[in-house]
C-alpha positions in Angstrom: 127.3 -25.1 -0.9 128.9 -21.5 -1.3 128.4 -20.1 -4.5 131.9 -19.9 -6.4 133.8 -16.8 -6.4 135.8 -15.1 -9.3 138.8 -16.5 -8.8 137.0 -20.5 -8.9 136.0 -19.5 -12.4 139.5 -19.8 -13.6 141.8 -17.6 -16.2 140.1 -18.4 -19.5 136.3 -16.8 -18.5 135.2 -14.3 -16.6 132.6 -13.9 -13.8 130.1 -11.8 -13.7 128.1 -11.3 -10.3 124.5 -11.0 -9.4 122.4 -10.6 -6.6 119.1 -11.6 -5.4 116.4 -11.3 -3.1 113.2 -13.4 -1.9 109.6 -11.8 -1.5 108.4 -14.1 1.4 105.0 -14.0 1.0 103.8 -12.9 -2.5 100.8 -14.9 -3.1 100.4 -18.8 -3.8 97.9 -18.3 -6.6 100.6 -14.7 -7.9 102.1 -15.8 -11.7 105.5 -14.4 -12.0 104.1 -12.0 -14.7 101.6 -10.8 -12.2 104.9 -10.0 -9.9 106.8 -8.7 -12.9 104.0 -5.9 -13.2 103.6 -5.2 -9.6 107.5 -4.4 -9.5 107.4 -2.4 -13.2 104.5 -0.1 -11.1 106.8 0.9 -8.4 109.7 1.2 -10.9 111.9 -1.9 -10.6 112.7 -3.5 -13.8 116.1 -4.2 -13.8 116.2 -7.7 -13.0 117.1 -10.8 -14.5 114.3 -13.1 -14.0 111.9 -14.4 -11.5 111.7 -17.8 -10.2 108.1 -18.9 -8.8 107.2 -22.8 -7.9 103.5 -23.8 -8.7 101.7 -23.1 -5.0 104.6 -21.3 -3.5 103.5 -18.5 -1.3 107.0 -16.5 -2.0 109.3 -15.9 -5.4 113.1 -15.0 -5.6 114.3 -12.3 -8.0 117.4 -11.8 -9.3 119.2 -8.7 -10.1 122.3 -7.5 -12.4 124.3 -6.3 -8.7 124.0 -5.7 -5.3 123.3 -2.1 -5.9 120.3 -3.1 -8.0 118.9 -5.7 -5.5 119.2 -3.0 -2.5 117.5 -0.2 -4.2 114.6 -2.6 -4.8 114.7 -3.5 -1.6 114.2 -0.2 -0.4 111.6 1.2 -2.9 109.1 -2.3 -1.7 110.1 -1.2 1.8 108.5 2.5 1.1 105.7 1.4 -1.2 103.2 -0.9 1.4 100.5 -0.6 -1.7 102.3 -3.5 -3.2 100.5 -6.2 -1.3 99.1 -9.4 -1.8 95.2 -9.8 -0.5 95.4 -12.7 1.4 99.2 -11.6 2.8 99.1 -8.2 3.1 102.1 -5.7 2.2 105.3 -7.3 0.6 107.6 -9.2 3.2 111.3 -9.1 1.5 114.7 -10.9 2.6 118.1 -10.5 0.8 119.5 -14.0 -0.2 122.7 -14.4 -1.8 124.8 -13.7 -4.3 126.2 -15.8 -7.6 128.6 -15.6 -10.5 127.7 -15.9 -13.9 130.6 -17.8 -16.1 131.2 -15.7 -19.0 133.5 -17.4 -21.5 136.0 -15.9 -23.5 134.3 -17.1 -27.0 130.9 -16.3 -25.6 132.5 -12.9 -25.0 133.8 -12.6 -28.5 130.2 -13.4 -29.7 128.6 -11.0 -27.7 131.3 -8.5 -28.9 130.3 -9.5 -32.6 126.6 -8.4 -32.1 124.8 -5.9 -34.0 121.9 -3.5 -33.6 120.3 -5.1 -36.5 120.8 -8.5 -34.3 118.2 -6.3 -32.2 115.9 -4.9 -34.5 116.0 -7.0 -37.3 117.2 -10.5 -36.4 114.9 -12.8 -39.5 116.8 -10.1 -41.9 119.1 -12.9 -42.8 116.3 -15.3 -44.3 114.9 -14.0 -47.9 110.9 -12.7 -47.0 109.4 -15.5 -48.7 111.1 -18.0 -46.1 110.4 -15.7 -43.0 107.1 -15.9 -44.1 106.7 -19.2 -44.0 108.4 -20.2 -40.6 106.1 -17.3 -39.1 102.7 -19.5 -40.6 104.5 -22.5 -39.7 104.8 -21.5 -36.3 101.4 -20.0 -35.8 99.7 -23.3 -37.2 101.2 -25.9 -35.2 101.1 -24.0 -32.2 96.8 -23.6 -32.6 96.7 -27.2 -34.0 97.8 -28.7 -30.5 95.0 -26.9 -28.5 92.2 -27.5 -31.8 93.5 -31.2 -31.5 93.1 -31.5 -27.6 89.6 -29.9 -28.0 88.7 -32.4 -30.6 87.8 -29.6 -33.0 88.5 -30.5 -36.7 86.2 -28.4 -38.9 87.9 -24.8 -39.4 90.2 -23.3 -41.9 93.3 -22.3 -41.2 94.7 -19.5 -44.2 98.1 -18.7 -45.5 100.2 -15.4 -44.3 99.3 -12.1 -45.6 102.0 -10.8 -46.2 102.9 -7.1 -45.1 102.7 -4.9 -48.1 106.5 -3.1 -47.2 109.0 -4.7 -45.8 111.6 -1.9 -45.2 111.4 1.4 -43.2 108.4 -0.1 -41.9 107.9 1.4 -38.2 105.9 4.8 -37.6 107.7 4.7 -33.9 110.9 3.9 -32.5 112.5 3.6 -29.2 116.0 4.3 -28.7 118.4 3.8 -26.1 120.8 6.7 -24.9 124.4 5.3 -23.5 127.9 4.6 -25.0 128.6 3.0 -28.5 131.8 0.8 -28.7 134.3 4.1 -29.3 132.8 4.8 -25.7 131.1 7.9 -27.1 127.5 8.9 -26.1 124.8 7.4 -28.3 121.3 7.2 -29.2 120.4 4.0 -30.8 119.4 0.0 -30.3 120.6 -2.0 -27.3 123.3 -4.4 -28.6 124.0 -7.3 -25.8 122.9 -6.8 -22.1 124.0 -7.3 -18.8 122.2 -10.4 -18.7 124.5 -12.1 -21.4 127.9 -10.5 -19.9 127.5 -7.5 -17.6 128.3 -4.2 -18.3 131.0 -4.8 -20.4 128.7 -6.4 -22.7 126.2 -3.8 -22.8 126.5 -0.9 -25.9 124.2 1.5 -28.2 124.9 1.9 -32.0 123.1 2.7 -34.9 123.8 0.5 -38.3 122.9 1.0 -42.0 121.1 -2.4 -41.3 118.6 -0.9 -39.1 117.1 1.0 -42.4 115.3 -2.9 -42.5 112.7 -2.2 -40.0 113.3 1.8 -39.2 112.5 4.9 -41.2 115.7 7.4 -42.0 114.3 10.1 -40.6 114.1 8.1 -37.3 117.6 6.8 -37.4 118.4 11.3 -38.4 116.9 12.0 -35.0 118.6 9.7 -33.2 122.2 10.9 -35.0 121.2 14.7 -34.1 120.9 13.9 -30.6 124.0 12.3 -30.5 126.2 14.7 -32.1 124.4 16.9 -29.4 125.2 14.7 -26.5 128.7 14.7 -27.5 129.3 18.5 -26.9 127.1 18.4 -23.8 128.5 18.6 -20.0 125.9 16.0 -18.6 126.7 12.3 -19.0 124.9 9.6 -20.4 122.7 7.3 -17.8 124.8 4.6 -16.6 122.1 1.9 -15.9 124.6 -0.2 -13.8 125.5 3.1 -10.8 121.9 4.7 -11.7 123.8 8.0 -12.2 123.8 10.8 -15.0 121.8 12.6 -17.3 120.8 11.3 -20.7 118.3 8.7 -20.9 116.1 7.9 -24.1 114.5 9.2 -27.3 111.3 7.9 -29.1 110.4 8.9 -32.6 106.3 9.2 -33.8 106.5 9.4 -37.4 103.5 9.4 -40.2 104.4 9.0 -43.7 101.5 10.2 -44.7 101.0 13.4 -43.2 104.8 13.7 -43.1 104.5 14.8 -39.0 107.3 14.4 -36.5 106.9 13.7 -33.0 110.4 13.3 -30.5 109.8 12.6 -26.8 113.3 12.9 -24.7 113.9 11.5 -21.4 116.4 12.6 -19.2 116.9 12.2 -15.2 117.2 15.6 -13.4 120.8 15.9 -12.6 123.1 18.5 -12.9 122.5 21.8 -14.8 119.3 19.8 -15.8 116.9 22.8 -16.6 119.3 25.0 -18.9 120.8 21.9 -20.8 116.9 21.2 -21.5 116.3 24.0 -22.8 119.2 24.0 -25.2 118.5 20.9 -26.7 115.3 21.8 -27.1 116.0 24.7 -29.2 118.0 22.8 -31.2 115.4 20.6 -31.9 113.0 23.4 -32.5 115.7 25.4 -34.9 118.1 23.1 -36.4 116.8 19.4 -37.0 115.6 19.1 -40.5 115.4 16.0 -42.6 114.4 16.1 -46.3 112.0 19.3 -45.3 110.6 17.5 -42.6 110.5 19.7 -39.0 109.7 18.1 -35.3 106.4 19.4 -35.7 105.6 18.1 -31.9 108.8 17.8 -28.8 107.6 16.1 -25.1 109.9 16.0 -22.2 109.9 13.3 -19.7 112.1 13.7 -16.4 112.4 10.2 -15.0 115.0 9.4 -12.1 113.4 5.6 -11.6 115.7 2.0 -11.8 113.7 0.9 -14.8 114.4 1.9 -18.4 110.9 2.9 -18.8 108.9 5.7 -17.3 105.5 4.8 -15.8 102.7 6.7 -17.4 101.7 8.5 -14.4 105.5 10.4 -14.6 103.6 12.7 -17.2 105.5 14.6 -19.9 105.9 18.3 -20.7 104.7 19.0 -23.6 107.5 21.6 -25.1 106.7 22.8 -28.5 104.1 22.2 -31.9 101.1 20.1 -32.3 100.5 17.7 -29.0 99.6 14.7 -31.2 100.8 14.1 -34.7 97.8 12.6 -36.9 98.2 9.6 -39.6 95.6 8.3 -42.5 94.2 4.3 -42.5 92.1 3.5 -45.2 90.9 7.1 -45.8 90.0 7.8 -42.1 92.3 10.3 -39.9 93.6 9.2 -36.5 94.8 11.9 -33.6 98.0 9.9 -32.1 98.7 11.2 -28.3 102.2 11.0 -27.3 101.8 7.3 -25.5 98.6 6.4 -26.9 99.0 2.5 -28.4 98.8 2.3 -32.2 100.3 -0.3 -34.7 103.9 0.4 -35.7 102.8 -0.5 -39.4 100.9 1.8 -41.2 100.6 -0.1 -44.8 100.4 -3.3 -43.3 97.5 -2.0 -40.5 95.7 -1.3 -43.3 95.8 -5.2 -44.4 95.1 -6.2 -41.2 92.5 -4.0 -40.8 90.8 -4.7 -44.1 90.9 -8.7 -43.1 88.6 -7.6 -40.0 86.8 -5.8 -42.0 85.8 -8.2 -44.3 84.8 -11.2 -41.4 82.6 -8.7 -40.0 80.8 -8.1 -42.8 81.0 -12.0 -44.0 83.0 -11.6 -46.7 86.1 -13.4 -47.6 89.0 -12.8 -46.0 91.6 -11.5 -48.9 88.9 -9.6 -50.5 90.0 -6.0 -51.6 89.0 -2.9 -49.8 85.5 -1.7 -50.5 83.9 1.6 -50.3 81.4 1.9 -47.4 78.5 2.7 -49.9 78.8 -0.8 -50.8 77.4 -2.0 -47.9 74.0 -2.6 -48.9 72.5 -3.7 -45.3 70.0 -1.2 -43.9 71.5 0.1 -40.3 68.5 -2.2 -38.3 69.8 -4.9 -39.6 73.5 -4.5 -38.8 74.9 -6.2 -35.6 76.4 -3.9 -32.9 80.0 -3.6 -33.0 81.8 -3.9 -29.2 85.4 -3.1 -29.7 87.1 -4.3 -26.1 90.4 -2.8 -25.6 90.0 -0.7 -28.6 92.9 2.0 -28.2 92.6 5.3 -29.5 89.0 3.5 -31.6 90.7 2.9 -35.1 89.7 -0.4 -35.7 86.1 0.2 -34.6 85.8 3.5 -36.4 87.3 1.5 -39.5 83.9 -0.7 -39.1 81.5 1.7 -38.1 79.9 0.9 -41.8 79.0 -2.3 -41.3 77.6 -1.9 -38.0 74.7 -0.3 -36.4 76.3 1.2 -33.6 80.1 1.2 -31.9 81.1 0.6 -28.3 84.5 1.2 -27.3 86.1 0.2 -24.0 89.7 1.1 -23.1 92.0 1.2 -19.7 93.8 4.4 -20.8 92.2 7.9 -20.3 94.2 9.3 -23.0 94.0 7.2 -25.9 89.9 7.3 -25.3 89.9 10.8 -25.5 91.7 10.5 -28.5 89.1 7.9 -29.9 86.3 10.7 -28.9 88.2 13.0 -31.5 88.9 11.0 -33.9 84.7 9.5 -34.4 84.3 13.0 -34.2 86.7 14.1 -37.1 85.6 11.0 -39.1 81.8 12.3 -38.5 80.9 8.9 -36.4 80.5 10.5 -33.2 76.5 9.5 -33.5 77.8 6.0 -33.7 80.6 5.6 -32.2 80.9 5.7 -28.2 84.0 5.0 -26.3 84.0 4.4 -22.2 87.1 5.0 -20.3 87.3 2.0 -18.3 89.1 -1.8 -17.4 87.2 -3.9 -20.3 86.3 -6.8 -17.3 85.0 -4.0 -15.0 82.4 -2.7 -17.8 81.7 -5.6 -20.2 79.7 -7.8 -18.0 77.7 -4.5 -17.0 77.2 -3.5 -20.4 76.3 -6.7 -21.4 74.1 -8.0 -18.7 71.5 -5.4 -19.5 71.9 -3.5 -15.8 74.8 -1.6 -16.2 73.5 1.2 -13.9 72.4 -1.4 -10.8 75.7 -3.4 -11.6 77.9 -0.5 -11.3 76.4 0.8 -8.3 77.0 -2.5 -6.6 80.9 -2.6 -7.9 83.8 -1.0 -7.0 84.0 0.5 -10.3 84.0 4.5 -10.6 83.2 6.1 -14.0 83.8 9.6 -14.6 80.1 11.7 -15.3 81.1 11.6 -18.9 81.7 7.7 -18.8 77.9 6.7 -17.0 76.6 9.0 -19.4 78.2 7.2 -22.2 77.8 4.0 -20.9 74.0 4.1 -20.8 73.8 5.5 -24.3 75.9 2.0 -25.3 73.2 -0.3 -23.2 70.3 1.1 -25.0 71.8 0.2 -28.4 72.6 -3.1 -27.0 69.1 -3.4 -26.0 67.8 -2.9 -29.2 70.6 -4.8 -31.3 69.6 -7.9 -32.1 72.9 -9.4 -32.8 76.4 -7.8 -30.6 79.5 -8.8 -32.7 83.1 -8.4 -30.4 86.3 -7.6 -31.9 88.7 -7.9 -29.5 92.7 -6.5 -29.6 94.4 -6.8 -26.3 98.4 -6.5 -25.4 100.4 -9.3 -25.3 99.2 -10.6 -22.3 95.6 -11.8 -23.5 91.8 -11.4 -22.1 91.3 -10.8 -18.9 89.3 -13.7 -17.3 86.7 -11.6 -16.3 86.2 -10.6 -19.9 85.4 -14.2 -21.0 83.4 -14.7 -18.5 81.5 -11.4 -20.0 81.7 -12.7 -23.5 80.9 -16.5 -22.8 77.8 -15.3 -20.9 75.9 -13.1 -22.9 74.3 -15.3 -26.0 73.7 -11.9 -27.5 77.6 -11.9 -28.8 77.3 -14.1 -31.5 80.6 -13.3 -33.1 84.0 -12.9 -31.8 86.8 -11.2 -34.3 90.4 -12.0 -32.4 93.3 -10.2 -33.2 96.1 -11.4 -31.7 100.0 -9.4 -31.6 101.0 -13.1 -29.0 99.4 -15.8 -31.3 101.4 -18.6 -29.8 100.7 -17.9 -26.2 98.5 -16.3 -25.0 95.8 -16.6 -27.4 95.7 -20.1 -27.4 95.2 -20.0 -23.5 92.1 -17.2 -24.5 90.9 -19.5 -27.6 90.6 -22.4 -25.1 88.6 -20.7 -22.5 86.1 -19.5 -25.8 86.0 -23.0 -27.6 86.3 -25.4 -24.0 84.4 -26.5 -21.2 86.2 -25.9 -18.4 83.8 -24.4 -15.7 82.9 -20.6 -15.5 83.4 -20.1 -11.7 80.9 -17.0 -10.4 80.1 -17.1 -7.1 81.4 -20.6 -5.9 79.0 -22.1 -8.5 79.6 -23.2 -12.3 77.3 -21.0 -14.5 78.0 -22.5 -17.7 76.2 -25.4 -16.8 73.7 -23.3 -14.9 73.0 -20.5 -17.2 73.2 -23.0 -20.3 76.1 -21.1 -22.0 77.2 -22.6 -25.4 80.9 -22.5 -26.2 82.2 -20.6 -29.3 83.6 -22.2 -32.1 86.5 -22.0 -34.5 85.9 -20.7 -38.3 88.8 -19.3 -39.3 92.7 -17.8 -38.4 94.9 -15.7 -40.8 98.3 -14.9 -39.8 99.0 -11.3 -40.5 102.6 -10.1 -41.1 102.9 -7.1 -39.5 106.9 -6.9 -38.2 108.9 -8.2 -41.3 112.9 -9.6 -40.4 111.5 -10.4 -36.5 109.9 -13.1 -35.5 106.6 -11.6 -34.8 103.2 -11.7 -36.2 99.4 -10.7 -35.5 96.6 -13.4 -36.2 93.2 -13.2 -36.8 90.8 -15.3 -35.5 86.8 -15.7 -36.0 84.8 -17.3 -33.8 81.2 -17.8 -33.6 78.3 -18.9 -31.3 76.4 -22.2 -32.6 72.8 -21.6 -33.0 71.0 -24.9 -33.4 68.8 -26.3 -36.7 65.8 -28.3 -36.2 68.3 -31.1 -37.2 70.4 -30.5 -34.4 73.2 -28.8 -36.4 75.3 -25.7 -35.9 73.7 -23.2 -38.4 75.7 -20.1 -38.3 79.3 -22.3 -38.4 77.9 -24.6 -41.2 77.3 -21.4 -43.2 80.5 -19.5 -42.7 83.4 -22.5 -42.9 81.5 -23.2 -45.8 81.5 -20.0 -47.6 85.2 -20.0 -47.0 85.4 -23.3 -48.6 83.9 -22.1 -51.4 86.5 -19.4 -51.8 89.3 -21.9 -51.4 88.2 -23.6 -53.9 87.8 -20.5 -56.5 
């Protein structure tokens, strides 16, 4: 049956049309998150949502309009890369078209929205309360998988709470486009075309925002736009892919009190010379409080999707090319792009709790000085930090460890890690390999890292073998390998606990999770179950005898306060038997956090 056209809709709402198209053969075993990434690569992210039946060899996307769905269509047509292995290159079809029923009152409520509805939508519940819906949350969403595991001997710890709640983030993205007077903008998203279309789609700036962003972010955002407003280019307008003006993100460090801006703007128009202008008013007129940009990037980005893929680059304009910020005493170079935890303050809590599993003490104890750490370096475990960033958390616990191995996907943010061992004087102990975490670890790990590699399709820069071979000699002679693990939202790689479950030399695993309620649970299943390790067609947890970790202990960490986000932390270790039959090293450790409990 024909989809209904405006006019079926009737007077009182109003319809809003979309369009769609099917990819025919896009992989039977392909998750629509896998598909969602393969589209972001190319640039295409301006669709609704995708619809993917279990086994199903195709997927159907929909789109905001027609215009949308046929420049997709065309950028899959000139990009054959985007293939499925068993299918080959992409096989698209458009499909139809459908109206979305907006009503008038779901108009008025959309109308009614704020950027703090955006940024800060828990600001209505007193902390106390957000607090405890975010534990809440956490804990019954582990309990169902500890429950179908049959594991019942762990503790599971209140929320730390983040140590400021207000002016909170050290970087902010903003949106450039039209606030409701219809004047250009640089702020927070308020609605989308999802919800209403176009109409429903506006950037604006609130008091309210203060909650979660810093003034001089929200002054940065308000000097642009008092620029914008005298300028001859227009604004992007996301729906006909057309003008000028695009985005702004803020890097900010309290501490150091250093300013980094990154604008992106679409080369149209007098593009060069209205770059340059803005740029010198950045440079000679933006002050805050006697703070200065003390870095500026440009991007040029003419791509569907909101976001720029890394490999656009940026230009770096004037100043510094990273701004640096303090945790726990140590410094840490920030790249422009480089990942790093929007919380400063309440990093260092989070950081402290790691620090304090690794070296076996209770979670909420207070920070220590790393002379306390009486262990001789023979004794201490190596430290593998997988997906460790720009190395913070691993340089945090080079202390209690007796050496550091860093693995990360992104080029930039390693070489950054490099520096900063470097500045903290940890170089000697700290290494860092540029590198996917599942194309290393089980090299690394397996004790023939150089025979491994040479039989993968993994390609390591001359630095990277060189580094890599100094990290297998000090897994050679460690006698314990402890893995603290931090990946995006998305989780683990498979590959990577396949590494991790195999080698009985990782005794420990420290968790930390920014998706607690997805897809850590999936990860902490795969640690804690049974379900078969597939390696060449054969089970090798049976067949290599690998023991399952288990469960000691998860502390919610409140990192994002008015949101509904958290991080968690999560330690896991490997049983090693008694003569009695019992598990030694998690007998000892849920029971030294009983024993804290009960102080």
């Amino acid at each position: 049956m024909a989809s209904p056209g405006p006019s079926a809709a009737g007077p009182a709402s109003r319809a809003i049309r979309h369009a769609a198209l099917e990819i025919l053969n896009c992989g039977i075993k392909s998750t629509k998150e896998e598909i969602s990434e393969a589209l972001n690569r190319i640039g295409i992210s301006n669709f609704i949502k995708i619809s993917k039946g279990n086994n199903e060899p195709k997927c159907r996307v929909t789109f905001v309009s027609a215009e949308d769905k046929n420049l997709a269509l065309d950028r899959i047509a000139r990009n054959p890369a985007v293939t499925d292995e068993a299918e080959g290159p992409w096989k698209v079809k458009s499909v139809f078209q459908r109206y979305l029923k907006v009503a008038p009152e779901k108009e008025a409520a959309i109308q009614q929205k704020k950027a703090a509805d955006a940024v800060a939508p828990w600001r209505e519940f007193p902390y106390p309360e957000q607090l405890k819906k975010k534990h809440d949350q956490v804990k019954e969403a582990n309990e169902k998988w500890l429950s179908k595991l049959g594991i019942k001997d762990y503790a599971f710890h209140d929320i730390v709470a983040s140590p400021v709640t207000q002016e909170y983030r050290n970087k902010l993205d903003f949106t450039v486009g039209l606030d409701g007077d219809g004047k250009p903008c640089a702020g927070f998203r308020v609605g989308s075309y999802r919800e209403g279309g176009k109409s429903s789609f506006r950037v604006e700036v609130s008091d309210d925002c203060l909650l979660t962003s810093p003034k001089i972010g929200l002054k940065v955002a308000e000097f642009l736009s008092n620029f914008m407003q005298s300028s001859t280019l227009p604004v992007y307008d996301q729906d006909k892919h057309v003008g000028f003006w695009r985005a702004v993100s803020v890097r900010w460090s309290e501490k150091t009190k250093e300013l980094m801006v990154l604008i992106r703007c679409a080369p149209e128009g007098d593009a060069e010379a209205e770059k340059t202008r803005v740029c010198n008013a950045f440079r000679d007129e933006f002050e805050f409080e006697g703070v200065k940009v003390t870095s500026l990037f440009w991007q040029w980005w003419d791509g569907i999707s909101h976001q720029a893929p890394p490999e656009s680059g940026f230009i770096h304009i004037f100043g510094k090319e990273y701004i640096e910020d303090e945790i726990l005493g140590m410094r840490f170079k920030v790249s422009n792009g480089a990942f790093f935890q929007v919380n400063t303050r309440g990093a260092e809590v989070l950081f402290t709790v790691v620090r304090n599993l690794l070296q076996g003490k209770p979670h909420d104890a207070p920070p220590s000085p790393s002379s306390e750490n009486s262990s001789t370096r023979g004794s201490l475990p190596m430290l593998l930090d997988v997906c460790c960033g720009t190395g913070v958390i691993g340089l945090l616990c080079a202390d209690s460890a007796s050496s550091v191995a860093g693995i990360e996907l992104s080029a930039p943010a390693v070489l950054d890690a490099r520096e900063n061992a470097e500045t903290n004087g940890l170089d000697g102990k700290a290494r860092f390999i540029c590198s996917k975490a599942e194309s290393v670890l089980s090299r690394l790990l397996s004790g023939k890292a150089k025979e491994m590699l040479a039989k993968s399709d993994t390609v390591l820069t001359e630095v990277d073998e060189r580094v890599l071979e100094e990290a297998l000699k000090d897994a050679q002679a460690s006698k314990e390998i402890v893995a603290i693990v931090d990946p995006p939202r998305a989780g683990l790689h498979p590959s990577v606990l396949k590494a991790l479950l195999r080698c009985h030399a990782v005794s420990r695993i420290i968790y930390v999770s920014c998706n607690p309620t997805g897809s850590f649970v999936d990860n902490a299943m795969d640690l804690c179950g049974n379900k078969p390790i597939i390696s060449n067609k054969r089970d090798v947890r049976e067949t290599e005898g690998i023991v399952s970790f288990k469960p000691v202990q998860f502390i919610p960490v409140d990192m994002f306060p008015h949101t509904d986000h958290c991080e968690l932390v999560a330690e896991f270790v490997r049983p090693r038997k008694t003569t009695d039959g019992n598990d030694a090293d998690h007998a000892k450790r849920v029971k030294t956090d009983e024993a804290v409990n009960d102080e």
